[in-house]
PDB file of the backbone (N, CA, C, O) and the ligand in Angstrom, with CONECT records:
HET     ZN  A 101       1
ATOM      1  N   UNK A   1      91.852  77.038 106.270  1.00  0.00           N
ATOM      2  CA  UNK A   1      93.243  77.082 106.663  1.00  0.00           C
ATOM      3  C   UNK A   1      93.493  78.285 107.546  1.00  0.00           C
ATOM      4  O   UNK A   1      92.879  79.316 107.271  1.00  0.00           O
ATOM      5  N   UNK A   2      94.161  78.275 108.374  1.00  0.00           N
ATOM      6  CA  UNK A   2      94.840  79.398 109.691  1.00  0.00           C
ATOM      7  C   UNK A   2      95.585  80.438 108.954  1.00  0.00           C
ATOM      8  O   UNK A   2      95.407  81.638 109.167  1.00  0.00           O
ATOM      9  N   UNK A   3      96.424  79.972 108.083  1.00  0.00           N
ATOM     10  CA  UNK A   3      97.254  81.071 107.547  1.00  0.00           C
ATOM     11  C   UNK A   3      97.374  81.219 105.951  1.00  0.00           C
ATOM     12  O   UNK A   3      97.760  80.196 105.386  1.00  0.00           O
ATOM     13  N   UNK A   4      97.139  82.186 105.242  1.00  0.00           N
ATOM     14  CA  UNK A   4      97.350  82.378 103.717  1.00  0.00           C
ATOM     15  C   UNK A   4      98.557  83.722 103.945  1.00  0.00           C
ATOM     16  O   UNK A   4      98.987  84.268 104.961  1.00  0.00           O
ATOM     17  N   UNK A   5      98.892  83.961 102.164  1.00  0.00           N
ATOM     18  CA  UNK A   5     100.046  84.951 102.036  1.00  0.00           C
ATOM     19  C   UNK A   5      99.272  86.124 102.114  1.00  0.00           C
ATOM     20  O   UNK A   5      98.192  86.142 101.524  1.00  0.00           O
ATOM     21  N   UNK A   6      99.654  87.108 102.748  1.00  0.00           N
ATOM     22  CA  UNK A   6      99.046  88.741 102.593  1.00  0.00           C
ATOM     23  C   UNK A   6     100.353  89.743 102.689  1.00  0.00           C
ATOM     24  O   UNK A   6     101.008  90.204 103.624  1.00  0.00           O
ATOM     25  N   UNK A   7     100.394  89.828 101.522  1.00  0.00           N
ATOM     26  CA  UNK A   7     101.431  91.411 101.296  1.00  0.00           C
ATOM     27  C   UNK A   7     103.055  90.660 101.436  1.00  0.00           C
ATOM     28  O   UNK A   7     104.024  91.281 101.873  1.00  0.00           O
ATOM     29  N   UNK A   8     103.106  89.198 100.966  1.00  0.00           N
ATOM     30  CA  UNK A   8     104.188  88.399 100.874  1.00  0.00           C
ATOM     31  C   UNK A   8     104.631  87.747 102.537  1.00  0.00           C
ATOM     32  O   UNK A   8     105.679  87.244 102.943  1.00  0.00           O
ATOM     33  N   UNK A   9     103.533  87.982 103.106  1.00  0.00           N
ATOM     34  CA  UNK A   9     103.877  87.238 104.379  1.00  0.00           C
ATOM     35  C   UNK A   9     102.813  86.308 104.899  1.00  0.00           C
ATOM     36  O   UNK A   9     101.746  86.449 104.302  1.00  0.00           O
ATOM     37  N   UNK A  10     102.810  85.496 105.746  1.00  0.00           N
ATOM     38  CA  UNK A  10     101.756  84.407 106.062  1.00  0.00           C
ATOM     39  C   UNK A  10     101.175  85.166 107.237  1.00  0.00           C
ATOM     40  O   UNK A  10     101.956  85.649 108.057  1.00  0.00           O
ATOM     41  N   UNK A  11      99.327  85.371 107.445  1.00  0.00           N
ATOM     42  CA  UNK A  11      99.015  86.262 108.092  1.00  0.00           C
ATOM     43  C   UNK A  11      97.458  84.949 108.197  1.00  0.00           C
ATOM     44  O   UNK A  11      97.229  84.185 107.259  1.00  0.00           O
ATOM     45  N   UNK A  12      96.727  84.962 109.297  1.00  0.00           N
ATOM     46  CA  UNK A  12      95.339  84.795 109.740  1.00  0.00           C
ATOM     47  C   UNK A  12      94.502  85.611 109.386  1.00  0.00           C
ATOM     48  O   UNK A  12      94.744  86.799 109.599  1.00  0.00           O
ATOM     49  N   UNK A  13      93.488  85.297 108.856  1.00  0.00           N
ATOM     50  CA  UNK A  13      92.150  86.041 108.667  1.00  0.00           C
ATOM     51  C   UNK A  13      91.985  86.396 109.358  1.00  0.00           C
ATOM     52  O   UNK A  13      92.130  86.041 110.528  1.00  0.00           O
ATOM     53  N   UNK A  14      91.316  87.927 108.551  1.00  0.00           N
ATOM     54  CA  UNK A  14      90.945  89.278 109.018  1.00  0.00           C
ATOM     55  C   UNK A  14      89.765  89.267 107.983  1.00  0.00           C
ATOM     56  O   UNK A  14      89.536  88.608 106.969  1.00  0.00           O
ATOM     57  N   UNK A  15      88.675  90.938 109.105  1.00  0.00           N
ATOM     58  CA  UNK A  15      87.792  91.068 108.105  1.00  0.00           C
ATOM     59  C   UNK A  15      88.073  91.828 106.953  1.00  0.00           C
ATOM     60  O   UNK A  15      88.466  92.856 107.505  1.00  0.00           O
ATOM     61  N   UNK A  16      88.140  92.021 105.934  1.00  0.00           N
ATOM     62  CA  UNK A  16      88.616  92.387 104.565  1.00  0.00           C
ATOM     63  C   UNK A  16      90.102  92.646 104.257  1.00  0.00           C
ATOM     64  O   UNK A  16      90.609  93.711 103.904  1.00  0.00           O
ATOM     65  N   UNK A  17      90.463  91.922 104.382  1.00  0.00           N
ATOM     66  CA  UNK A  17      91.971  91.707 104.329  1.00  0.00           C
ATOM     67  C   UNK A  17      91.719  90.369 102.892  1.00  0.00           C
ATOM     68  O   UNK A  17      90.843  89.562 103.204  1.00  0.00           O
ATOM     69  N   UNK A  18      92.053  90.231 102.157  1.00  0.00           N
ATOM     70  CA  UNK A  18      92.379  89.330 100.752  1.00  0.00           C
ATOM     71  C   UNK A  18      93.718  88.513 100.863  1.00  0.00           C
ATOM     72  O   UNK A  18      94.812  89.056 101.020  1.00  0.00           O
ATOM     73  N   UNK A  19      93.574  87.494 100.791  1.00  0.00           N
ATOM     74  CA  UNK A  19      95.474  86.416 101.339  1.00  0.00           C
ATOM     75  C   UNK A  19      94.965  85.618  99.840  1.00  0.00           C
ATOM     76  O   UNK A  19      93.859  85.547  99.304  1.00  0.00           O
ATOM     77  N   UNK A  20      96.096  85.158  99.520  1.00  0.00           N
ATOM     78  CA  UNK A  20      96.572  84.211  98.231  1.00  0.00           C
ATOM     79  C   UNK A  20      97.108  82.871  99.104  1.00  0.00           C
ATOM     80  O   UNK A  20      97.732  82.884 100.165  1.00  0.00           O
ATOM     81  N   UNK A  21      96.727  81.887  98.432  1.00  0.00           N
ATOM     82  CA  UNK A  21      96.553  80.028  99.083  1.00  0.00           C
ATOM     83  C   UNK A  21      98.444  80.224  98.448  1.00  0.00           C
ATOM     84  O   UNK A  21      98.946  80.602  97.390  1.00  0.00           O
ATOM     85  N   UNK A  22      99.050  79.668  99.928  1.00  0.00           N
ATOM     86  CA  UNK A  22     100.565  79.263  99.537  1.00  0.00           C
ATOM     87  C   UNK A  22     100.403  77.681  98.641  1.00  0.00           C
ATOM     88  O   UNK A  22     101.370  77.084  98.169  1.00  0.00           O
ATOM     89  N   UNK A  23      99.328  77.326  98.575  1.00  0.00           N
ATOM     90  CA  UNK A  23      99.397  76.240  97.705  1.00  0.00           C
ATOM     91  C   UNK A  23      99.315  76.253  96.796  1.00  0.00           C
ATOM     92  O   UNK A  23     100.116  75.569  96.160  1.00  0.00           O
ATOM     93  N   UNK A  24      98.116  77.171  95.943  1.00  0.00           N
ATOM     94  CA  UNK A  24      97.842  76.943  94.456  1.00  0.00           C
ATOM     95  C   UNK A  24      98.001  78.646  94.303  1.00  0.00           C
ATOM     96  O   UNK A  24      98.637  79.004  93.312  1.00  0.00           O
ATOM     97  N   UNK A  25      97.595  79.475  94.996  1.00  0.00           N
ATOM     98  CA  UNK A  25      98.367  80.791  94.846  1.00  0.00           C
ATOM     99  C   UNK A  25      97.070  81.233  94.184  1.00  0.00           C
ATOM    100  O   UNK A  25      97.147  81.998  93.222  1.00  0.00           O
ATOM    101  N   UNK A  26      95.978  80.848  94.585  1.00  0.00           N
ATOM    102  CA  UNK A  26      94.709  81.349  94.189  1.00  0.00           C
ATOM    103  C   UNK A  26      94.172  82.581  95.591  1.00  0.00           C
ATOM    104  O   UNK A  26      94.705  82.803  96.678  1.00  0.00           O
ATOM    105  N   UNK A  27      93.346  82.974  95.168  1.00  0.00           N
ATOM    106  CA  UNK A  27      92.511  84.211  96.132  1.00  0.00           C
ATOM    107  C   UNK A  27      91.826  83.472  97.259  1.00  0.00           C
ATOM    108  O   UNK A  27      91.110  82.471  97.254  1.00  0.00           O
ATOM    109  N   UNK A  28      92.161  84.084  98.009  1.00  0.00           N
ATOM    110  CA  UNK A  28      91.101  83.234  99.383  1.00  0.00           C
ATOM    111  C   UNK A  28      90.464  84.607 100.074  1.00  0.00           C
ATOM    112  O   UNK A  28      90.915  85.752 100.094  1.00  0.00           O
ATOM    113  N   UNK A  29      89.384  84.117 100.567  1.00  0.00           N
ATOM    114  CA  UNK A  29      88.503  85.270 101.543  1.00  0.00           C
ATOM    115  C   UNK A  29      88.729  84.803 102.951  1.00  0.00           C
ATOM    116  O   UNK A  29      88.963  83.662 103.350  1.00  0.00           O
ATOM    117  N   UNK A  30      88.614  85.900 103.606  1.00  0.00           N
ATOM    118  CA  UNK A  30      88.377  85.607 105.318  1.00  0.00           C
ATOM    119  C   UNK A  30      87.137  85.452 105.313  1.00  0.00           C
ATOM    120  O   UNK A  30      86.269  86.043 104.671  1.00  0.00           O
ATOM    121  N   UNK A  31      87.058  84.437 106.230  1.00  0.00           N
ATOM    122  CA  UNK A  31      85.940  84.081 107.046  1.00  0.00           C
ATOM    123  C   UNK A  31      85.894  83.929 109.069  1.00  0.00           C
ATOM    124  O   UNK A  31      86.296  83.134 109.919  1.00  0.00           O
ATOM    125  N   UNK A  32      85.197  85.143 109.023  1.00  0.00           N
ATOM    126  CA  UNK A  32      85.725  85.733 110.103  1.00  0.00           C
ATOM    127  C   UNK A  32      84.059  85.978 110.795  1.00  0.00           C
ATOM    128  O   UNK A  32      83.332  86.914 110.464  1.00  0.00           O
ATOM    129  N   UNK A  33      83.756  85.102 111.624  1.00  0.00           N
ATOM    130  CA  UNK A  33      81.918  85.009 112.150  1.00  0.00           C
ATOM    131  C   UNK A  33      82.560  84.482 113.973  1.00  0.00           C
ATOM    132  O   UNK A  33      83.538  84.500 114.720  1.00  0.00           O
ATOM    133  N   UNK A  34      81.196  84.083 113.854  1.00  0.00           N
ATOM    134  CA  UNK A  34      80.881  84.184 115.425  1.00  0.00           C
ATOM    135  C   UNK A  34      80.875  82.489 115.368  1.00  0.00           C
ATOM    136  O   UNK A  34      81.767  82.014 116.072  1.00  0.00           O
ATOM    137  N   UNK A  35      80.326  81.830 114.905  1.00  0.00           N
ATOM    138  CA  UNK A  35      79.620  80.347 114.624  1.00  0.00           C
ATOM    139  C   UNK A  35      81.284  79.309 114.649  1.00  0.00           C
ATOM    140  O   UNK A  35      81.391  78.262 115.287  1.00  0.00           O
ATOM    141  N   UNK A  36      82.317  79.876 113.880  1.00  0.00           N
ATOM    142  CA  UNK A  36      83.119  79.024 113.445  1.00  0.00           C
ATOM    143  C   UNK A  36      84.320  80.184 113.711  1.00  0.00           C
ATOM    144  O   UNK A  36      84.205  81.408 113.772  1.00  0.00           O
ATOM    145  N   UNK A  37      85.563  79.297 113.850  1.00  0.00           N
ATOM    146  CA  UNK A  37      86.893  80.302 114.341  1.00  0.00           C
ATOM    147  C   UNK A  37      86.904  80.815 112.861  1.00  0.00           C
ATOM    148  O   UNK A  37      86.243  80.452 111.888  1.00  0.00           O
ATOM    149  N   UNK A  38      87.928  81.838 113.013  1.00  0.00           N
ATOM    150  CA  UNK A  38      88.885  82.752 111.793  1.00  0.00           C
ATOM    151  C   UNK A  38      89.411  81.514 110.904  1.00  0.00           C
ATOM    152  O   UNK A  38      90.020  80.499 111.242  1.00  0.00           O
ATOM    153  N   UNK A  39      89.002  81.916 109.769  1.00  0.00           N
ATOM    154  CA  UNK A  39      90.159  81.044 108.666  1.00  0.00           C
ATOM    155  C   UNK A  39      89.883  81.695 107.403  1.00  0.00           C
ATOM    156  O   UNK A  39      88.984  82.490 107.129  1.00  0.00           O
ATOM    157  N   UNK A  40      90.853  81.201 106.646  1.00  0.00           N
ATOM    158  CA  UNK A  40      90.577  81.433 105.207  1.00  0.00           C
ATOM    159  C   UNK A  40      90.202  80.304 104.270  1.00  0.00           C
ATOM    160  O   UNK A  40      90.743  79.199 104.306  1.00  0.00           O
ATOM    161  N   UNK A  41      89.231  80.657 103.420  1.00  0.00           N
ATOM    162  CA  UNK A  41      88.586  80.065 102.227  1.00  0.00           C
ATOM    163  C   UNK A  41      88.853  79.922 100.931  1.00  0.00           C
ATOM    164  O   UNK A  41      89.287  80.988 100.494  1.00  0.00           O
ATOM    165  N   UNK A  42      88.782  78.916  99.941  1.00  0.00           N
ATOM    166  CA  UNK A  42      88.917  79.591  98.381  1.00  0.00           C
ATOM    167  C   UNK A  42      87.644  79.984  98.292  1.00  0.00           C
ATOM    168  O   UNK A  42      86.813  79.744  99.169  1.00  0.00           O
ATOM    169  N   UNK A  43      87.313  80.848  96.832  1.00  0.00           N
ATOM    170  CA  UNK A  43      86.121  80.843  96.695  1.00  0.00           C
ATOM    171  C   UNK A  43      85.529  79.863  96.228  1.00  0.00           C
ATOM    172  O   UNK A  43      86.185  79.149  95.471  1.00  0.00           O
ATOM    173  N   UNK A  44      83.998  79.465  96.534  1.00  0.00           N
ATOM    174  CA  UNK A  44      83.130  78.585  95.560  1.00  0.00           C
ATOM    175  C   UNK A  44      83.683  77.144  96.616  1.00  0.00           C
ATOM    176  O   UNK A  44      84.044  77.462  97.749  1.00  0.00           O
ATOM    177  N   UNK A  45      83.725  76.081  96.359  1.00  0.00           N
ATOM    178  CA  UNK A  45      84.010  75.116  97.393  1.00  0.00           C
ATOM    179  C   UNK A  45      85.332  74.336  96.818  1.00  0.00           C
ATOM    180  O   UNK A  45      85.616  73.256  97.337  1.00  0.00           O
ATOM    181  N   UNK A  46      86.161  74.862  95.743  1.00  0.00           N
ATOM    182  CA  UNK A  46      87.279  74.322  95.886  1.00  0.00           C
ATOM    183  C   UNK A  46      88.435  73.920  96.630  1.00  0.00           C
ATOM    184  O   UNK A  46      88.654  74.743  97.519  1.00  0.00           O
ATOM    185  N   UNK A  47      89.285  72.952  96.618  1.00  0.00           N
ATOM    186  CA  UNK A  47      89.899  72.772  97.754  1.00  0.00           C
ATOM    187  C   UNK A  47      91.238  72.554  96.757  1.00  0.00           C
ATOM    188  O   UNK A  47      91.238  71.670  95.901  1.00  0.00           O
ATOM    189  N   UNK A  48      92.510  73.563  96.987  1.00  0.00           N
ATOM    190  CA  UNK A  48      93.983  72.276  96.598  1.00  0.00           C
ATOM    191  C   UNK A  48      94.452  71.564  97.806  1.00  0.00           C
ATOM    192  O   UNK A  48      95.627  71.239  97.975  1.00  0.00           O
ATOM    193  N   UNK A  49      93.498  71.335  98.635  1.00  0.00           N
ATOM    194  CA  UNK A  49      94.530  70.213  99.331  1.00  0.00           C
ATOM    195  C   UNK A  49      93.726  68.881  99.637  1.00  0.00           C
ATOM    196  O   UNK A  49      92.593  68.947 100.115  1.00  0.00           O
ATOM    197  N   UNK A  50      94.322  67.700  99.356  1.00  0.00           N
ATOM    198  CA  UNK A  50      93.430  66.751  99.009  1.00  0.00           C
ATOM    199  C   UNK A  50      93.219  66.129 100.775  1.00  0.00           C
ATOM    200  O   UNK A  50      92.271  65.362 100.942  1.00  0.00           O
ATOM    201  N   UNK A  51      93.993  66.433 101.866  1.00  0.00           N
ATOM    202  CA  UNK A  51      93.809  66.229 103.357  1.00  0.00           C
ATOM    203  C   UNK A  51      93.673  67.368 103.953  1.00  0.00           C
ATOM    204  O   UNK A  51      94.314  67.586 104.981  1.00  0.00           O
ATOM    205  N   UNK A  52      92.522  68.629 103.243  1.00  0.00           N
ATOM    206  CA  UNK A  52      91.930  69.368 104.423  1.00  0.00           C
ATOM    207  C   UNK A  52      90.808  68.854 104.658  1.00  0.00           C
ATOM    208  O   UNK A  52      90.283  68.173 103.776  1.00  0.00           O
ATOM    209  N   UNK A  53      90.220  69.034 105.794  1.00  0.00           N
ATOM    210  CA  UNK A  53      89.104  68.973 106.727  1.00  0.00           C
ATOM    211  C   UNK A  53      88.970  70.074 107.650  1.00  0.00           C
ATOM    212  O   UNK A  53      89.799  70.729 108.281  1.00  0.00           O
ATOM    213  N   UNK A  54      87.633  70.113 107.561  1.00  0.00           N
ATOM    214  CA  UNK A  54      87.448  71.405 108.430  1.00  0.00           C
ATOM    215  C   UNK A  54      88.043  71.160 110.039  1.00  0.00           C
ATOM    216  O   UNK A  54      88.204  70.128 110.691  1.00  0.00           O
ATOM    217  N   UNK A  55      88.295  72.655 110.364  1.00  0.00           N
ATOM    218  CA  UNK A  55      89.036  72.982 111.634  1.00  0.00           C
ATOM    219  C   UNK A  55      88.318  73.539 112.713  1.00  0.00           C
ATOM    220  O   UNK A  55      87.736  74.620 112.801  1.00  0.00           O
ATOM    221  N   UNK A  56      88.451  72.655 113.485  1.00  0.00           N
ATOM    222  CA  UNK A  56      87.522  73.186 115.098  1.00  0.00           C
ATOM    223  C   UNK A  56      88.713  73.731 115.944  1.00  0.00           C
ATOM    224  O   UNK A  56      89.916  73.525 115.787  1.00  0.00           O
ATOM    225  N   UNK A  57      87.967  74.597 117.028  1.00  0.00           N
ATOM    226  CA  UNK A  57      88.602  74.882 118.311  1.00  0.00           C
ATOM    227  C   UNK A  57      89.854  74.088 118.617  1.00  0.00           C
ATOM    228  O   UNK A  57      90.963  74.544 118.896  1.00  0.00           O
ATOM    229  N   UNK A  58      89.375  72.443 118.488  1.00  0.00           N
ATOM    230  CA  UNK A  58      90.292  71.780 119.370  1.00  0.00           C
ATOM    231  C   UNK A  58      91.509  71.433 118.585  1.00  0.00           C
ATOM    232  O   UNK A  58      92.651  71.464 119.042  1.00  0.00           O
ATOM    233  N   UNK A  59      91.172  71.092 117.341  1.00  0.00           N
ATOM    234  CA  UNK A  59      92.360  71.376 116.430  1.00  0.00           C
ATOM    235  C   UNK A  59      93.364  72.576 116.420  1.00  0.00           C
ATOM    236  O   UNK A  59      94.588  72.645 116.531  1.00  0.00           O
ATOM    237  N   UNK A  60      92.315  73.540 116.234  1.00  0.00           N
ATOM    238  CA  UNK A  60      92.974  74.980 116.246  1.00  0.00           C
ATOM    239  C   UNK A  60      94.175  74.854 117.514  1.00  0.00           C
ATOM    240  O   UNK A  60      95.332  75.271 117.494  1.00  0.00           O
ATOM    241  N   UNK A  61      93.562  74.241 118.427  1.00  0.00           N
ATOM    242  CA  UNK A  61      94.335  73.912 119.838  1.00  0.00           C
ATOM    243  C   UNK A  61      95.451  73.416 119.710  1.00  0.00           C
ATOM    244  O   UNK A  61      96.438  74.069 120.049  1.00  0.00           O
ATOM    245  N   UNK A  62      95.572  72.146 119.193  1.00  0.00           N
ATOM    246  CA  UNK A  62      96.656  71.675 118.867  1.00  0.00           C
ATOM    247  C   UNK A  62      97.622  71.567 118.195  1.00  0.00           C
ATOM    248  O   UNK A  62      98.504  70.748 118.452  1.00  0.00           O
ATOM    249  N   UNK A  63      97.661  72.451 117.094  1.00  0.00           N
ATOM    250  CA  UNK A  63      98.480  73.075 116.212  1.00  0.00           C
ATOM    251  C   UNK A  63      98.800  74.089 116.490  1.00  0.00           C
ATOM    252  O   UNK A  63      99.678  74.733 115.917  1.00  0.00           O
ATOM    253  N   UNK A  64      97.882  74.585 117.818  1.00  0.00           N
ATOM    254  CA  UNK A  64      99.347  75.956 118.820  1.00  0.00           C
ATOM    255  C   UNK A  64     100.296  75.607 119.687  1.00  0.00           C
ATOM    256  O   UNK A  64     101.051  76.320 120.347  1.00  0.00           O
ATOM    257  N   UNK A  65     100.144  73.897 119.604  1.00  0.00           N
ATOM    258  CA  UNK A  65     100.944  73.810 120.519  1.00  0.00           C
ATOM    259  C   UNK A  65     102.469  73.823 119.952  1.00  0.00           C
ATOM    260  O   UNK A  65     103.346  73.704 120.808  1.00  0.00           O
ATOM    261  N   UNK A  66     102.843  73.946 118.702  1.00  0.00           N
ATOM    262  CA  UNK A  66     103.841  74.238 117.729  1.00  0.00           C
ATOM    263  C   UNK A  66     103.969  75.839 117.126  1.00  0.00           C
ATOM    264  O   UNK A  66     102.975  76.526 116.893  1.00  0.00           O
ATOM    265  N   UNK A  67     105.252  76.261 116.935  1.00  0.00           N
ATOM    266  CA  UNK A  67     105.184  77.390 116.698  1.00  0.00           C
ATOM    267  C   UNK A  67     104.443  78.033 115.168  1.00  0.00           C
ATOM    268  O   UNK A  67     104.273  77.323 114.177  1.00  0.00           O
ATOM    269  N   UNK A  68     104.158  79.139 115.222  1.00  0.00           N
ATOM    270  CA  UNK A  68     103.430  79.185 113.653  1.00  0.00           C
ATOM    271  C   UNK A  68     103.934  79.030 112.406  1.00  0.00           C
ATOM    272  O   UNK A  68     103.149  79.019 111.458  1.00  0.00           O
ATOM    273  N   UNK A  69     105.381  78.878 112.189  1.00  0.00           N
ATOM    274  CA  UNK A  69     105.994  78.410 111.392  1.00  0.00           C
ATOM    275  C   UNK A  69     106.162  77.079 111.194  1.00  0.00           C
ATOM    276  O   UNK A  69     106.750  76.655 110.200  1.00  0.00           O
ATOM    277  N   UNK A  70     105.748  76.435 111.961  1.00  0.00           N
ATOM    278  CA  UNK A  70     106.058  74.509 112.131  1.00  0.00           C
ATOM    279  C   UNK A  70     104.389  74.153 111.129  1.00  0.00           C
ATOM    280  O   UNK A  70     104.171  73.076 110.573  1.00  0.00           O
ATOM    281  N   UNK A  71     103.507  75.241 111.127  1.00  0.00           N
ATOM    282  CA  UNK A  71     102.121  74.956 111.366  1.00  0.00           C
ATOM    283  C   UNK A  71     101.689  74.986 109.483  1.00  0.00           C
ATOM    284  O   UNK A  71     102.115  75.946 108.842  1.00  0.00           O
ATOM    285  N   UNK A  72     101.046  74.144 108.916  1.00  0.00           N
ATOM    286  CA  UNK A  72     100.997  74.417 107.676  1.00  0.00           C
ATOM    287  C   UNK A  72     102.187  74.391 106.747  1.00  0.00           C
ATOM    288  O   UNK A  72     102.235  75.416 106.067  1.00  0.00           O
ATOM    289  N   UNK A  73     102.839  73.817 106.588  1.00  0.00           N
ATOM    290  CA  UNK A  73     104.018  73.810 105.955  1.00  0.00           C
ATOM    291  C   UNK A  73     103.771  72.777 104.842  1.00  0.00           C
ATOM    292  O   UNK A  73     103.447  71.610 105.062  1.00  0.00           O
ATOM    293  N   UNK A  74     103.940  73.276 103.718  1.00  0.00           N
ATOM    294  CA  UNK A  74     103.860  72.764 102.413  1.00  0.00           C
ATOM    295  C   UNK A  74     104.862  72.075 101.698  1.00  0.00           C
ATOM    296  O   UNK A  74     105.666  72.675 100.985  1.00  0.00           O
ATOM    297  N   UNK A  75     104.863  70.790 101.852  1.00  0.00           N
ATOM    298  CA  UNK A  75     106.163  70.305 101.367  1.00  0.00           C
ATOM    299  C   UNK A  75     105.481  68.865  99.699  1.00  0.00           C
ATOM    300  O   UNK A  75     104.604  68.003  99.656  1.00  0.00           O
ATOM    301  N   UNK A  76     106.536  69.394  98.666  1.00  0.00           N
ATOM    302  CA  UNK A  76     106.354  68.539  97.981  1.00  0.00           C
ATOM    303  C   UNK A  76     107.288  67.578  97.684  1.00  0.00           C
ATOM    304  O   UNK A  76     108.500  67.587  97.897  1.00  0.00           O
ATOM    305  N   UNK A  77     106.479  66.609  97.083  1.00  0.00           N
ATOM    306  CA  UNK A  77     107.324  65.184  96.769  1.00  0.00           C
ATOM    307  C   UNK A  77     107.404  65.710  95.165  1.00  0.00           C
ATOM    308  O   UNK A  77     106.465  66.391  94.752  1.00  0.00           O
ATOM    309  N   UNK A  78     108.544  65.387  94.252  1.00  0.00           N
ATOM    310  CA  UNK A  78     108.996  65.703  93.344  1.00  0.00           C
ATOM    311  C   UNK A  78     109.520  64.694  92.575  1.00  0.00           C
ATOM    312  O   UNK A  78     110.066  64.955  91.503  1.00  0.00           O
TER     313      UNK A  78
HETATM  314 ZN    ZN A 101      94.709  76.670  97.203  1.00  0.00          ZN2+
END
């Protein structure tokens, strides 16, 4: 994912910077290399979201074409 919570605000991976998943509010790591863009991870291979898939360039692309608040937005059915 592009953006987790850091210090109560939604922020992109960094190298040692620690963000909490606005979804399940678990710990995520940056993953921050050469091979694959910036994102954040849970640890171990869990996922709470049952429609992520990994994110390329061109994705990354097209979800700038919206502002970063439009981007990731968590909405539940209740
Ligand atoms: Zn999560």
């Amino acid at each position: 994912m592009r953006f987790a919570i850091v210090n109560g605000i939604r922020a992109e991976a960094a190298k040692g910077v620690k963000g909490i998943c606005p979804s399940c509010e678990s710990e995520l790591i940056p993953k921050c290399g050469e091979h694959r863009i910036n994102h954040w991870a849970h640890k171990g291979t869990r996922t709470c979201d049952a429609w992520w898939e990994p994110e390329t360039e061109w994705h990354r692309s097209w979800k700038s074409n919206f502002s970063d608040d439009w981007q990731e937005v968590i909405l539940v059915d209740r």
